[in-house]
N, C-alpha and C positions, 0 to 999 in steps of 0.2 A: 841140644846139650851144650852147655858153655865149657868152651877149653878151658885146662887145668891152671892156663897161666893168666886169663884174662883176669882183669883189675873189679873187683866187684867192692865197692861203696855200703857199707851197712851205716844208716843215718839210724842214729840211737842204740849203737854196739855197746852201754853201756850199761843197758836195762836188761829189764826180766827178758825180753821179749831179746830181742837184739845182740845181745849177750849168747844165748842160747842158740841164737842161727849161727854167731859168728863160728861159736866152738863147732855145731857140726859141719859148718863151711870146711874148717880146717882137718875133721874129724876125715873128712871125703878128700883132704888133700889139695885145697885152692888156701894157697898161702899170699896170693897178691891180692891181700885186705885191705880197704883202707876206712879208718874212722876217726870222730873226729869230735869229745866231749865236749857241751854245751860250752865250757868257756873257752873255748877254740875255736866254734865255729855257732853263732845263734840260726838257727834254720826257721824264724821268724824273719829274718832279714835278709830281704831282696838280693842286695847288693851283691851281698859275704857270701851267698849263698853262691850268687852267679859267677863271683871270682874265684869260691871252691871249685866249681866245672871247669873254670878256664883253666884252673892251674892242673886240676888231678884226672881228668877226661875218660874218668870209670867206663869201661863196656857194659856193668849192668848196675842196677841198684837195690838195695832194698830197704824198705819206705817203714822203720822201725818205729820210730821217733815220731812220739806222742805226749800230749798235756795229759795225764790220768789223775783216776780218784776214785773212791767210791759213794755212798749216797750223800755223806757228808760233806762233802770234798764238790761234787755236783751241784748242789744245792747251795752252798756259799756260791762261787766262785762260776756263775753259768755265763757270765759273757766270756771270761777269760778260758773257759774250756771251749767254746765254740771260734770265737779269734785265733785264739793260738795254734789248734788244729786246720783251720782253714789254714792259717799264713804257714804252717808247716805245710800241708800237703801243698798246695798250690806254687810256692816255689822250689820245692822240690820235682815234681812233676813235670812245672816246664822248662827247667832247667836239664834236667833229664832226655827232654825233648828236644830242644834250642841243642844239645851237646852230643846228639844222635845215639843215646843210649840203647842197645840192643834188647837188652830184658829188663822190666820193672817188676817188683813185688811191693804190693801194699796189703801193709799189716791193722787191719782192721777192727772190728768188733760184733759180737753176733747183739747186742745195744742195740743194733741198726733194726731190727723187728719190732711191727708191731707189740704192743703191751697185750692187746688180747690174741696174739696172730694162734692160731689154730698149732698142738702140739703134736709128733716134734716137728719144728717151723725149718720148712725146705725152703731154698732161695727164694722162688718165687711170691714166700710171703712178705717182699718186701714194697713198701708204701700200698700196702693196700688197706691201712685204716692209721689210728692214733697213737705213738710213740706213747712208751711210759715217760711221766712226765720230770721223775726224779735225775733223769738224764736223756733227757731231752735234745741239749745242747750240744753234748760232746754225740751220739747219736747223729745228728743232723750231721756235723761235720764228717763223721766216717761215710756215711750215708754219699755226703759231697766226693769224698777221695774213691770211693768205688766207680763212682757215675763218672769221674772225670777219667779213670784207668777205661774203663768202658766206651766213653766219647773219644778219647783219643785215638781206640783202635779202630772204631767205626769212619772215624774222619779221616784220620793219619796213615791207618793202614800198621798202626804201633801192637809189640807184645807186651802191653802189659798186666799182667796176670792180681788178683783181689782176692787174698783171704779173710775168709772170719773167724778167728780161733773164739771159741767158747771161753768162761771163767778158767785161766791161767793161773798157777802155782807154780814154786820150783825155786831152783838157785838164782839169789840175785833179784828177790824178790821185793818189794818197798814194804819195812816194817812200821813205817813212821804212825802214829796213833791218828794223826788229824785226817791224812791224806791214804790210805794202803786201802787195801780192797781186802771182801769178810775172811780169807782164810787166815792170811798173816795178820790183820787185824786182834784177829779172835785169837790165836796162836798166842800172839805177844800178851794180850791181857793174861789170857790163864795162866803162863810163866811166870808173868811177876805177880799175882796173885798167889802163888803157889809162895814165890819167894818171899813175900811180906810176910807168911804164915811159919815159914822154916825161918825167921830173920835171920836173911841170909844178905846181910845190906853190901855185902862188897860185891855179890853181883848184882845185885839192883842196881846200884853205882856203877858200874859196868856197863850195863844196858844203859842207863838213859846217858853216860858218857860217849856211848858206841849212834846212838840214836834220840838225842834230847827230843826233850815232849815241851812242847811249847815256851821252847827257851832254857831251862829246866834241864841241867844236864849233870855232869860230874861233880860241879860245884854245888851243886841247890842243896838247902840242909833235908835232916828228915819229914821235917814236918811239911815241909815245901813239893817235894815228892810224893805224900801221901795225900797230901788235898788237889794236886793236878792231874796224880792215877784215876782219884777218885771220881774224878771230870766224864772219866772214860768209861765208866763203870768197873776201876779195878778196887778190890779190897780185899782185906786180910780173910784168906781163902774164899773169896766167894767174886766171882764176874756179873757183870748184865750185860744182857748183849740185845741192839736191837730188835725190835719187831715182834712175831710170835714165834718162829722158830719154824714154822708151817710151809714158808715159800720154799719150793722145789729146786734145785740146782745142779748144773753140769761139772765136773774141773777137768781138766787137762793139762796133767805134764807140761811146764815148759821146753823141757827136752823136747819130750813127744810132737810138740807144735813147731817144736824148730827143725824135726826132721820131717815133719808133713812141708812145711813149708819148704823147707830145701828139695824136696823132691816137687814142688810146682815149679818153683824157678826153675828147675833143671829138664824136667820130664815134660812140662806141661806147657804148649802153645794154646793160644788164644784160640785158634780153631777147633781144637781139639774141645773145649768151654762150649762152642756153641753148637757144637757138630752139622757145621758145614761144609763138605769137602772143597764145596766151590769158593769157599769165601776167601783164599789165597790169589785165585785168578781173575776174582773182579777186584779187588784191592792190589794187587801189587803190580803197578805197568798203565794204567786205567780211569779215568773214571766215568760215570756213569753214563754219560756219552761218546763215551769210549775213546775219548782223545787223553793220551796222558797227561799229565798235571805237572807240571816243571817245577813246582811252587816245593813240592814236599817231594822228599827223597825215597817214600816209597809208593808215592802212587795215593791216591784219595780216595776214598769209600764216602762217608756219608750217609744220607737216605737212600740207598741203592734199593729200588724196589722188588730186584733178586733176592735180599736176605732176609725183604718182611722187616717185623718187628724183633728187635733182639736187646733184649734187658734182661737182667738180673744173672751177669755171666759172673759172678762171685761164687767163691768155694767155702761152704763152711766147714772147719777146721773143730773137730771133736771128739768125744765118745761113741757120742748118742746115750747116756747110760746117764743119770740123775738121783741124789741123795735130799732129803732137805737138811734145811740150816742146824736145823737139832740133831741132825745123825750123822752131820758136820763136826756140829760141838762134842758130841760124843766119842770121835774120832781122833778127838784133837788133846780131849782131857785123857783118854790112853797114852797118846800119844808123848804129854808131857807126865804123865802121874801125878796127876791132878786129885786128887781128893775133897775138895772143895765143893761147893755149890754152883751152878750156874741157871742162871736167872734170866728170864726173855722177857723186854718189856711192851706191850702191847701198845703202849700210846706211841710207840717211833714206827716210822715207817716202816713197813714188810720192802717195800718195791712191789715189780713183777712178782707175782706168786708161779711163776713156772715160766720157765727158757730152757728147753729141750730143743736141741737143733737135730735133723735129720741130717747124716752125712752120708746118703747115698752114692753123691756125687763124686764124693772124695775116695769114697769105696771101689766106686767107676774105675776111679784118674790112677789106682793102685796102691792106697796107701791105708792102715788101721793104724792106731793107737797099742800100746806096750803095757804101760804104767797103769795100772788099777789103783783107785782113789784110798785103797787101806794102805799101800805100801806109800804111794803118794806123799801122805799127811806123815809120816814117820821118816820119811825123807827126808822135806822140808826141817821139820823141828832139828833133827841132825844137823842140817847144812846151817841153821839158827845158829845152834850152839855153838861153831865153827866160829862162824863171821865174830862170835863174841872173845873169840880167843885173844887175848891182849900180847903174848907173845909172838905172834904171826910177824 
């Protein structure tokens, strides 16, 4: 357990994801936070990175901060989801290490499965066939951030712990049209679809003032707003929405993930992942020839042929409970009263047709989920409404 006063780092405290640990970091009463928004600090950059450590010398971290998107956003943009992620995890990681950080958490992706892996997909279905290829890229590189949390403790003798949260929702969520992922995507269409129909133009001028769409924002005239919704499939009551509506899907509270997650950091050692009781006393004092290791400050592990093979010590972070896209959308047009049409177009890509994770694991470690995906979706849309409030 981390003392109440020790200095914990949340890299990307300003995201869905990030956001949501820091509040319940402080919900549990750890007020020595430190963050630090991309134009403060680029965590692509070496440098910036390694002089953040020297100056702020966090006792733990958590490895929030991510390049996201969803199939769109994928599919454009695949070198820059795979660079940006490596160069984030990568000097975050060793800089962490280089600065004797006591516990790491790295915020993942259940992306990292197989495309056909067998349902629902336990840890150990990972690299054991062909990734879906619409995210590919960013996939590989969480894939990378797991394996290196992994290599570090086996080498180093380090705690650092690998979640994978399932499809995330919640406060704080990215509504932007090019780049958000299906629920707030799909959310934001049918609202202003809803709202072209009520012409209701001073909130539509609201939204895209709050959240421009392709440039396109408080200024753009009418006509200019109704041919770049229309891009997206929004129109006067009626949406389209990728795919066929068929592909199966998980969500999870981002609350709910930030308190799974806070209770790994806190609760949860590396041993405890692989359950080996010995694996403390060949790693720390040791290595495999039993002379200690001067080099590293806790002793070296390695290929120690005591622990066997040991991979896929990742936790996946979920329900286990799955909706599809269309009982999605049907949740959402409640959600907003919606009366409109909604239309699924078959020529765009589905994805994965089913990601169900098993979270046995996590079941183990002591931790379930809260939040059920009706109360969920009716959440979100509320917290929408909020962010759009112009008196705030």
């Amino acid at each position: 357990m981390l003392d109440k006063q020790c200095k914990i780092y949340v890299a990307g405290h300003n995201g869905l994801v990030g956001s949501a640990i820091w509040n319940n970091l402080k919900a549990r009463g750890y007020e020595n936070l430190v963050g630090r928004s991309h134009k403060e600090l680029d965590l692509t950059d070496q440098y910036a990175v390694r002089r953040f450590f020297d100056e702020e010398r966090p006792d733990a971290v958590v490895l929030a901060a991510a390049f996201v998107g969803g199939i769109m956003a994928n599919s454009l943009y695949r070198a820059d989801f795979m660079m940006m992620n490596m160069k984030i995890q990568c000097n975050v990681i060793s800089e962490a290490y280089a600065h004797g950080v006591k516990k790491l958490l790295f915020l993942g992706s259940t992306c990292i499965y197989p495309k056909n892996a067998p349902q629902p997909m336990t840890e150990d279905c990972l690299l054991t066939s062909e990734l879906e290829y619409t995210n590919e890229e960013y996939a590989i590189a969480k894939i990378a951030g797991l394996k290196m949390c992994e290599s570090y403790n086996l080498q180093y003798g380090t705690n650092y712990i690998a979640v994978m949260p399932t499809n995330l929702y919640g406060p704080n969520d990215n509504f932007h049209l090019e780049n958000s992922h299906v629920m707030p995507a799909m959310m934001r269409k049918v609202y202003l679809a809803k709202l072209i129909h009520d012409g209701d133009w001073e909130a539509i001028m609201t939204d895209m003032g709050k959240r421009p769409v392709e440039g396109f924002g408080a200024s753009a005239t009418k006509e200019e707003v109704l041919a770049v919704l229309a891009k997206y499939g929004i129109e006067d009551n009626k949406v389209t929405l990728w795919g066929t509506g068929k592909p199966l899907r998980e969500f999870l509270w981002s609350e709910d993930m930030a308190d799974a997650s806070v209770h790994c950091l806190l609760n949860v050692d590396f041993k405890d992942i692989i359950g080996i009781e010995k694996y403390s006393s060949v790693h720390y004092g040791a290595s495999a020839s039993g002379v200690v290791d001067r080099n590293h400050s806790e002793g070296r592990g390695g290929a120690i042929p005591a622990l066997g093979e040991i991979r896929n010590c990742h936790i996946n972070v979920g329900t286990g409970k799955e909706l599809t896209i269309r009982e999605l959308s049907e949740l959402v047009v409640k959600a907003v009263g919606f009366e409109g049409e909604v239309v699924f177009d078959a020529s765009k890509p589905d994805g994965t047709m089913r990601k169900l994770i098993s979270v046995d694991k996590l079941h183990k470690l002591g931790w379930r989920h809260k939040v059920e995906i009706e109360d969920g979706v009716r959440m979100l849309f509320e917290w929408y409404k909020k962010s759009l409030d112009t008196k705030k």
